[in-house]
C-alpha positions in Angstrom: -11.9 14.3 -79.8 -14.3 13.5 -77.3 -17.9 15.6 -76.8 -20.3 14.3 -73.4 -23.0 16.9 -73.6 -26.1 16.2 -71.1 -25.1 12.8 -70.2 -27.9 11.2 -68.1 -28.1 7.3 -67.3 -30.2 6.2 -64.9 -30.8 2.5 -63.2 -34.2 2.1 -61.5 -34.9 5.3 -60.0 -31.0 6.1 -59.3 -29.5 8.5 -61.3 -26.0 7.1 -61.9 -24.8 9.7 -64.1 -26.8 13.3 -63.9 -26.4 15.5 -66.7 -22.4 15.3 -67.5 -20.5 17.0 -69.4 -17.3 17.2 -70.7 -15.1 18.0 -73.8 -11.9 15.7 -74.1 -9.5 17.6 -76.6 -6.9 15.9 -79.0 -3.9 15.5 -76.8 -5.1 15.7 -73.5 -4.6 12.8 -70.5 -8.1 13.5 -68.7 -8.3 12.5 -65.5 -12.0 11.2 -64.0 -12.0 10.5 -60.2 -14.8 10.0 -57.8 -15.6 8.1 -54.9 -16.9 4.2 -55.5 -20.5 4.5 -56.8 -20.0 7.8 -58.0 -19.9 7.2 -61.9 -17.1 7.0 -63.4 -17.6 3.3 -64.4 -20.8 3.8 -66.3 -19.7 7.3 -67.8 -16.9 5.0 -69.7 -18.9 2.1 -70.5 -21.3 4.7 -72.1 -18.6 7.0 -74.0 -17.2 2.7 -75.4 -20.7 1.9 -76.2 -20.8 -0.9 -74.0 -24.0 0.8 -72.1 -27.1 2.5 -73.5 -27.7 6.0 -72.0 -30.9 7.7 -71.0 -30.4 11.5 -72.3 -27.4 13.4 -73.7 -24.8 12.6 -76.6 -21.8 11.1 -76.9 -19.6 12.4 -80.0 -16.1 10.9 -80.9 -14.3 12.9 -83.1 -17.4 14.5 -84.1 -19.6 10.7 -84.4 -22.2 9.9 -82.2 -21.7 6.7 -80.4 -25.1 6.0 -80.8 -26.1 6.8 -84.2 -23.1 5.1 -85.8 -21.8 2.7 -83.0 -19.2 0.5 -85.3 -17.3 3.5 -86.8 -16.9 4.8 -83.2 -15.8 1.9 -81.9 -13.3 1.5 -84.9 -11.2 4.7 -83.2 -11.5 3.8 -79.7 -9.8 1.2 -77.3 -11.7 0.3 -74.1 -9.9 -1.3 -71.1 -12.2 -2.1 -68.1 -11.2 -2.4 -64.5 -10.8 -6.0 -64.6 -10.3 -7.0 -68.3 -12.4 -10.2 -69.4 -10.1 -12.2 -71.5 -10.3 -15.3 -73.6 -8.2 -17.5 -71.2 -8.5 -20.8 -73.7 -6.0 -18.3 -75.7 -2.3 -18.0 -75.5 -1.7 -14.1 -75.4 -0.5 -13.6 -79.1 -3.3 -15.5 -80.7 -5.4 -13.2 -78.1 -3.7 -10.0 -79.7 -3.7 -11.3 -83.3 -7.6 -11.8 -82.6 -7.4 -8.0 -81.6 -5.8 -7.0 -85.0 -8.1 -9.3 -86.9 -11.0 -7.3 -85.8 -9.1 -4.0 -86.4 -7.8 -4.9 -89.9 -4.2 -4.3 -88.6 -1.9 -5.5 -91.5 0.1 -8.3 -91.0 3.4 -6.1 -90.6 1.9 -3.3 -88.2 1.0 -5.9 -85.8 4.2 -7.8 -85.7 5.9 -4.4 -85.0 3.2 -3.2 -82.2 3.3 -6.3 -80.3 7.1 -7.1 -80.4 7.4 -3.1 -79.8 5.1 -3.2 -76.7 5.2 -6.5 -75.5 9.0 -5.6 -75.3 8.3 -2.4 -73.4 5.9 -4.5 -70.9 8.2 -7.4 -70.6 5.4 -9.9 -71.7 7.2 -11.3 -74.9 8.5 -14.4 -72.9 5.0 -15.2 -71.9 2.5 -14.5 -75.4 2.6 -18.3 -76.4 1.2 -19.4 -72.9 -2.5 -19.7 -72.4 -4.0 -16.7 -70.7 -5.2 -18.9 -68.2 -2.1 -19.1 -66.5 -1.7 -14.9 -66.4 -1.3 -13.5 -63.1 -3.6 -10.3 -62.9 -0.6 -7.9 -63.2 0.2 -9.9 -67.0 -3.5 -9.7 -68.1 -4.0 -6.0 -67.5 -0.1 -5.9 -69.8 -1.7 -8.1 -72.3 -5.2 -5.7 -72.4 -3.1 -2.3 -72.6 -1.2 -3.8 -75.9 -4.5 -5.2 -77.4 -6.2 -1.3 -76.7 -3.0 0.0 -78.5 -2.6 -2.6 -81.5 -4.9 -0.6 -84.0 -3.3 3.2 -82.9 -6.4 4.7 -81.8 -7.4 7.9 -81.6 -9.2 7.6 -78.2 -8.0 4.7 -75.2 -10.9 4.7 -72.1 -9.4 3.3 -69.3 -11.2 2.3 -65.8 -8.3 2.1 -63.2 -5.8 1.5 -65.6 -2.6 0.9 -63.1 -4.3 -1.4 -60.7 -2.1 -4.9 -60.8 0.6 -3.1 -62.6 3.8 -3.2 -60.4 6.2 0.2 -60.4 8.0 -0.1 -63.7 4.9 -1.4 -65.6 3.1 1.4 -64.3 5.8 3.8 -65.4 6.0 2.3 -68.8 2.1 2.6 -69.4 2.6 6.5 -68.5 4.7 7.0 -70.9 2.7 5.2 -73.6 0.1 7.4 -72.3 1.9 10.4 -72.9 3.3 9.6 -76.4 0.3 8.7 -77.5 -1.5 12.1 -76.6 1.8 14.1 -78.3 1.0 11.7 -81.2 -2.6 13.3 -81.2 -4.4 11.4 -79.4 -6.4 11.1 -76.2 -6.5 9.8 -72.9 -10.0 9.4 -70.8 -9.6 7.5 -67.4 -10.2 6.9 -64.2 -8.4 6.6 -61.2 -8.0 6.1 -57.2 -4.7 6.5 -57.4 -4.8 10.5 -56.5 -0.7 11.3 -56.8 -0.7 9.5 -60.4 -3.7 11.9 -61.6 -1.8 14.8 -60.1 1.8 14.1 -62.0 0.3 12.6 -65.5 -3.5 14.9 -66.5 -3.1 17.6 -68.5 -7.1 18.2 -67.1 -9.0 16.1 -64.2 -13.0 16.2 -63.9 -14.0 14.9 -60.3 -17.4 13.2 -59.9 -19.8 13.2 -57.0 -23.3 11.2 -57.5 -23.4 11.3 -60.6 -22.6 15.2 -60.8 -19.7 16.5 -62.2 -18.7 19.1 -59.2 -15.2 20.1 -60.6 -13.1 20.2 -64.1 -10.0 21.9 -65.6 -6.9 21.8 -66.0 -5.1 19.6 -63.4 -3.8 22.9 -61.5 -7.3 24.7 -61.9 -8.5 21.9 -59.8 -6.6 21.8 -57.3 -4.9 25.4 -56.8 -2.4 25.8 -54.5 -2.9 22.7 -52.5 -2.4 18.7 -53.3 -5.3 16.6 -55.2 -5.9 14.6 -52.7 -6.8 17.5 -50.1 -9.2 18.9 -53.2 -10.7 15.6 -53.4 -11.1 14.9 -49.3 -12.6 18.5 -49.4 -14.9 18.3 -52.4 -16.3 15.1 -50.9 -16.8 16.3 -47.7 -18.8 19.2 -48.8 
């Protein structure tokens, strides 16, 4: 689903990512963690083609995200750390602006959103203008605009940050449904315990340098994530 061979981007004379790579299979959660700075951020805004990289490829579902950016894009769903919304909009006309783009038929979209809005307990609150979101109902209204068009790939940059328990809950099982459904899952996280429960596989990141990957109990053997991590960082 998702090929990062030789991955390389570099700002000034930092290297921010050094020669990555990973292979995200169809139905697989894929874990990414990694001190601040370490990144994780500029790995996903290069595998969204938000970023232009220095060296390497990036292919989804076999497409290079730079040779043919659009059809890439057309299978993936971004959501960034702290999604950018249109707050002049009211949250449905922000999701039906979602589907427009996606050429989501009329009747798919009424189902997703009512289906996930639902799920998220947002219905009561699509008319109002995002403006008035707290940050908890803007990452809610993000996650059902990355899942309106079903696609194949979601990238998320600390995805459960703002969500309180239940939402939290609810978006790991959207998580996992999707993946059974074929799909993938590539994202990043602080949150070590979630990572531990919810990846099939985790990579862990250190200046750039991928320094660990495999399956989640691979990783971290016969001891908790987070003592992996504190080690791996220490070293």
């Amino acid at each position: 689903m998702l090929k990062i061979k030789d991955l390389t981007k570099t700002y000034g004379d930092k290297k921010a990512v050094d020669d990555l790579t990973l292979h995200i299979r169809p139905g697989e959660i894929y874990g990414f963690i990694g001190h601040n700075g370490a990144g994780k951020t500029t790995t996903l805004k290069s595998v969204a083609g938000i970023i232009d990289f220095d060296k390497g490829e990036i292919l989804i579902d076999g497409i290079s995200i730079k040779e043919e950016p659009i059809k890439c894009k057309r299978m993936i769903a971004y959501i960034p750390d702290n999604p950018d919304l249109y707050d002049f909009m009211s949250g449905i006309k922000y999701l039906n602006f979602v589907a427009d783009i996606y050429g989501v038929s009329a009747s798919d979209r009424q189902q997703r959103i009512r289906e996930y809005a639902d799920k998220l307990e947002l219905t009561a609150d699509l008319a109002q203008p995002i403006s008035t979101y707290s940050h908890g109902m803007k990452q809610k209204l993000a996650i059902i605009s990355a899942w309106i068009h079903s696609p194949k790939l979601i990238i998320m940059d600390e995805p459960f940050v703002g969500l309180d328990p239940k939402a939290s809950f609810i978006l790991k099982g959207m998580m996992r449904e999707l993946c059974d459904n074929g799909g993938a899952i590539f994202f990043s996280t602080h949150v070590l315990e979630v990572a531990e429960k919810l990846c099939d596989k985790i990579a862990v990141i250190k200046h750039g340098r991928l320094i660990r990957s495999g399956t989640t109990n691979e990783v971290k053997g016969d001891e908790s994530l987070e003592s992996v991590f504190l080690e791996l960082e220490g070293e």
